[in-house]
N, C-alpha and C positions, 0 to 999 in steps of 0.2 A: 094694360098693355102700353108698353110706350112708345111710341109710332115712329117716332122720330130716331130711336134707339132701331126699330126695326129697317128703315129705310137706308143707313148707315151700315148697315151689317151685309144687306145687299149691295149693298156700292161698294163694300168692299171685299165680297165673294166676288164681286163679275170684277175685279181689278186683278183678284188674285189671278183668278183664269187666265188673264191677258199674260202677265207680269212673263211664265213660263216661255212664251214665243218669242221677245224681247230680244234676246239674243239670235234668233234665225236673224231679225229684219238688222241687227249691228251686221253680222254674220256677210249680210246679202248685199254690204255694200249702201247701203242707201243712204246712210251718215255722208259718204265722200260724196256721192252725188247730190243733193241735198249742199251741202258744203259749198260745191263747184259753180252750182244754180245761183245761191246768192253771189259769189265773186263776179260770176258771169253779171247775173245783173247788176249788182253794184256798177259794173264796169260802165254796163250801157246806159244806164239812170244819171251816174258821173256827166256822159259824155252827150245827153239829152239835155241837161241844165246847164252844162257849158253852151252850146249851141241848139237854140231852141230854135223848131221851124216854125214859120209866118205863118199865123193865122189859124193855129192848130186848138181846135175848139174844145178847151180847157172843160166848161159847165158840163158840155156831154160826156166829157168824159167822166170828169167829176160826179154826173147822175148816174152814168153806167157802173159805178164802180162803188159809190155809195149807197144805193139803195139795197141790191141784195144783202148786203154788211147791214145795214141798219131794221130792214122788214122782216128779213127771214129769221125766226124763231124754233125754238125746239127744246124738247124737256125729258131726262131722265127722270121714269120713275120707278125704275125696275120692277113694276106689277109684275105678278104671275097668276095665269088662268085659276090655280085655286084662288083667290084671293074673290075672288066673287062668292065664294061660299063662305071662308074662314075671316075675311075682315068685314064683310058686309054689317054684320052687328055693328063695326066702330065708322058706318058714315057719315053720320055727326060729326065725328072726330077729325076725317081726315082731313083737315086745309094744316092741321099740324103735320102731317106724311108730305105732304104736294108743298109747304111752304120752303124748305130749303132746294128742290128743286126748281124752283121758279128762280130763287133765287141765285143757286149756282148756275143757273142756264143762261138767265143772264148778266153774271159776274161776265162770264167768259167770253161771250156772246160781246159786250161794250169793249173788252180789253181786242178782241179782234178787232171792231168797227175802229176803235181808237188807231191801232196800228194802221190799216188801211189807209185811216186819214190823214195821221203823219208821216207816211211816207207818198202820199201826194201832196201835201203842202208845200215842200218849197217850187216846186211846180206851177203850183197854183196861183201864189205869190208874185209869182218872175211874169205870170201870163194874163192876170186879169188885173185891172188897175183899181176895178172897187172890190176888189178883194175884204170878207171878212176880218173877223178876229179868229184866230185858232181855237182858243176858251172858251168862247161864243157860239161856234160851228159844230164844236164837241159836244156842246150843252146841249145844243138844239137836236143834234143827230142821236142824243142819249133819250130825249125826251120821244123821236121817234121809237125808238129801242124799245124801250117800256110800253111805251101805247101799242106798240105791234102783238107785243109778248102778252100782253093784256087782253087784245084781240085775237091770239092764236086760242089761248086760253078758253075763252068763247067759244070760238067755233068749236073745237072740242066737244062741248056739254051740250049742243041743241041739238034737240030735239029731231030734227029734219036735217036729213044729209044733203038736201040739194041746196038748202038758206046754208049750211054749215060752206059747201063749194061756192053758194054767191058772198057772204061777205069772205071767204077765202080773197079771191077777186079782188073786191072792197076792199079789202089790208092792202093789197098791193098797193092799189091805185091810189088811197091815200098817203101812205106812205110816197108814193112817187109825187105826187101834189106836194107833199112837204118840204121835201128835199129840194124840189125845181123851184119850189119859192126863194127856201133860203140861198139857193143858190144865184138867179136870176132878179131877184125883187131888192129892194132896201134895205135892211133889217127890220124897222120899226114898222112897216109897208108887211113886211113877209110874217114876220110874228103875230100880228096881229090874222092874217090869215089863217095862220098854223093853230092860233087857240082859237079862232071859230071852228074850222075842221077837224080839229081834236074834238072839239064841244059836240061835233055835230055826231060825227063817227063813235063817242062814247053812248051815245042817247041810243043810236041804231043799234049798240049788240044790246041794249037791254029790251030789244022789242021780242025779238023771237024766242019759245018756250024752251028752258034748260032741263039737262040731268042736275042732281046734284053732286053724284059723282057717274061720272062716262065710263064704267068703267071698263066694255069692251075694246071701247074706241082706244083708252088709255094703254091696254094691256098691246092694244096693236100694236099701236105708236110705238110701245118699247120694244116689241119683238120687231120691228123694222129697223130700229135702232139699233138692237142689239148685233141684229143678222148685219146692219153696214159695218159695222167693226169688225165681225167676223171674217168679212168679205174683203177687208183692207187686209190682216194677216194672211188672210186668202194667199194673198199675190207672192208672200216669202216661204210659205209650207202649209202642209195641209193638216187641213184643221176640222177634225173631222164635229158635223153635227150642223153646220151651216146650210142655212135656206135661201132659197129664191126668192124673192117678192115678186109677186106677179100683179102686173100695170094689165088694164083694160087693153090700151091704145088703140080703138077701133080702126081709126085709119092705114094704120100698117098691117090689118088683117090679110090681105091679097098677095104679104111678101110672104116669097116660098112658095105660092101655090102652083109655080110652073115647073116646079123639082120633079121629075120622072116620078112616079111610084112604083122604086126599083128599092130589093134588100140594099143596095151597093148606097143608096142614095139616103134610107131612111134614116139615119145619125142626122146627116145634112137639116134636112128637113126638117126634124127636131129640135138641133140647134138653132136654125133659123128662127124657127119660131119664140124660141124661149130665148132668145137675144132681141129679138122685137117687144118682146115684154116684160124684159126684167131691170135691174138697175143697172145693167153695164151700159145699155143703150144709152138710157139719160144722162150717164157718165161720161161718156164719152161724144154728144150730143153737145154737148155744155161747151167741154174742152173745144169741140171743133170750131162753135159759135166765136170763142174766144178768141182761138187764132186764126179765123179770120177776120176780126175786127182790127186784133193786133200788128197782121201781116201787111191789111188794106192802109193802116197808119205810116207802115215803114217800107212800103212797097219798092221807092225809089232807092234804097239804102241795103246795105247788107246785113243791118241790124234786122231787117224783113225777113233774108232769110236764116239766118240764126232764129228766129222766133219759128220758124216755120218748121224747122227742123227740133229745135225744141219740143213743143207742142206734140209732132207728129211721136215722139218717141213716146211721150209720154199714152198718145191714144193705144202706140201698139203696148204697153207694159198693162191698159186695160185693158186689150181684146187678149192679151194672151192669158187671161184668167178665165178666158172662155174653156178652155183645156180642164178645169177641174169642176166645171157649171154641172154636169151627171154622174162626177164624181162615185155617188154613192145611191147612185137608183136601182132601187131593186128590178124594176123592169128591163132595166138593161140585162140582166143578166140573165134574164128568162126569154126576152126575145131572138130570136137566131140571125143576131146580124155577123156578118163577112168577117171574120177575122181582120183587124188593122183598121176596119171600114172607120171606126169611134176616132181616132188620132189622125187617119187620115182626112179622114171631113174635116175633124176640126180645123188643124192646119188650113188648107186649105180655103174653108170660110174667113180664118182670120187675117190670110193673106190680100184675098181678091178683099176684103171691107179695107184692109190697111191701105191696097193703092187706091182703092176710092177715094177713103179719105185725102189722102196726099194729092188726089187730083182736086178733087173741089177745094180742098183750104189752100192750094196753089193757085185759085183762078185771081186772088188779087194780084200774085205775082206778073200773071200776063198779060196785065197792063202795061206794064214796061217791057212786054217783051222787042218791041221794036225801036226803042231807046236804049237796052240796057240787053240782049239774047243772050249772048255768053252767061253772064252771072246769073241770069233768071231759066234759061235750061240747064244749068247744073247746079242749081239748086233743086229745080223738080227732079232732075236725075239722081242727087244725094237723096230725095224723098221716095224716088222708089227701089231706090240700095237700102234703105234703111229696112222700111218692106222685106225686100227680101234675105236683112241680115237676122231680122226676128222670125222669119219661116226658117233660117236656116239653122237659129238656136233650138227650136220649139221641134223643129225633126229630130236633131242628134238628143235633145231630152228627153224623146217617147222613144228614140233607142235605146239610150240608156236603163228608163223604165222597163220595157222589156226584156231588156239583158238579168235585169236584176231581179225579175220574176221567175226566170228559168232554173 
């Protein structure tokens, strides 16, 4: 069997899959905006290196924005649950099946980091005065790349899922060690720190017991993988066969539980719940973290709230994917909820989360609001028009829908 042959053939069935929807997402517009995004920012990135503010702390930024680009790893390897039965004979074999996806993981994976990095360089340059070398920063950041993917790798195959979560941990935090050296330290000072910590981080994954091939763990990985792609087309039409992933998060267990237990309420209730654990949260979690770091940076400026209003559209373009999250649940349709109750709740939920949002990632805005009122409450006022310009889309679509079932 040639493994390599086999893995190729799979990469290129889940391509074909894709290839068909292609035209929705041209279709939906998102080439222009997309498009719009970069002009936009080009504009303000222009007009940042023209006039750069005093004392704006370049390294943190630089770690904030390098290390996920440089730690975070991930590997297609299109398993499928038979594969535990019908490849298992060729275990031996497979580091020839796993070998080009490590590799294409991280081709892509550097060429990302790469860009990140050059489009914060001349930034960088204008701001710090022992500024590196570019050649030198790239090397060094590829070399984290690799040690990371090396360690994800790892964690993967042991043995014990709680060591596999503690050096999870461990990648990070070295990786973050690495980065703040070469960024903060000498070069010849930081490098030398980096091949101890490398040396030392290499030694640790070989303590704990491995699979030799993982191979539930791996089938997961890609069926999470596969379902996040799925769940991007999601957002342009409906794709039918897509799953949830469902996150522990014990801490958000208590959200929802003051919803009535009323027929009218249960959708609600539901969704709440499966939004507290599933990927939109984290999605949207991310994005919010972002823009207010981003907002807190330009709070004095109106490039503040252009970011703010950016970001904000973007969270509502993820909550309104909540609309097709039960999609295709057979329970639904055996339980005897209220007519309309499914689209109304939704609605609803994604509106009241949208001006949440818009309130917390506008609390950097209200630092200025006694310097600066006008332009800082009508921007939070653009932020909850925006709000309610996506309740007002997402109604007339579930009308539409229903029109068109009748």
């Amino acid at each position: 069997m040639d493994l390599k042959e086999l893995r190729r053939q799979r990469r290129s069935r889940f391509t074909g899959s894709l290839i068909p929807y292609m035209g929705y997402i041209i279709q939906s517009g998102v080439a222009m905006v997309f498009l719009l995004v970069l002009i936009i920012f080009s504009a303000w990135y222009t007009s940042l290196l023209r006039d750069i503010p005093a004392g704006i702390p370049i390294r943190w930024i630089m770690l904030v924005l390098l290390v996920p680009a440089a730690v975070h790893s991930s590997f297609r390897t299109y398993l499928q649950t038979p594969d535990t039965i019908f490849l298992l004979p060729q275990g031996h074999r497979m580091k020839e099946y796993f070998a080009p996806s490590w590799v294409s993981g991280n081709v892509w994976k550097i060429l990302r980091l790469a860009f990140v990095l050059i489009t914060l360089w001349p930034l960088y340059i204008r701001t710090d005065e022992a500024h590196k070398g570019l050649l030198a920063t790239l090397l060094v950041l590829i070399l984290v790349k690799l040690l990371a993917s090396f360690g994800l790798w790892r964690e993967t195959a042991m043995l014990s899922r709680p060591a596999a979560i503690g050096y999870n941990l461990l990648r990070w935090a070295v990786g973050t060690l690495m980065v703040a050296a070469w960024v903060w330290q000498p070069p010849v000072r930081a490098l030398i720190f980096i091949v101890i910590l490398a040396a030392a981080y290499a030694a640790a994954l070989a303590v704990p017991g491995r699979h030799s091939v993982p191979w539930e763990r791996l089938i997961t990985m890609e069926k999470n993988q596969g379902t996040r792609a799925l769940m991007v087309l999601g957002w342009f039409v409906d794709v039918p066969g897509r799953e949830q992933r469902v996150y522990a998060r014990r801490y958000l267990s208590r959200w929802g539980g003051g919803i009535t237990w009323q027929r009218n309420s249960a959708y609600r209730f539901l969704l709440t719940k499966s939004f507290a654990r599933g990927d939109i949260f984290g999605i949207v979690l991310r994005i919010a973290v972002l823009d207010l770091f981003l907002v807190w940076m330009n709070q004095d400026s109106y490039t503040g709230s252009g970011i703010y209003i950016f970001f904000l559209f973007l969270m509502g373009i993820q909550l309104t994917a909540l609309r097709k999250l039960h999609s295709e649940s057979f329970w639904l349709t055996v339980y005897p909820l209220p007519e309309g109750s499914k689209s109304k709740g939704t609605i609803q939920f994604v509106f009241r989360a949208h001006l949440v949002l818009a309130l917390l990632t506008g609390l950097p805005l209200l630092l200025q609001a006694g310097a600066r009122p006008l332009p800082v409450l009508g921007t939070l006022a653009c932020g909850a028009l925006l709000a309610y310009l996506f309740k007002a889309y997402s109604t007339r679509k579930e009308a539409r829908t229903d029109e068109d079932d009748l």
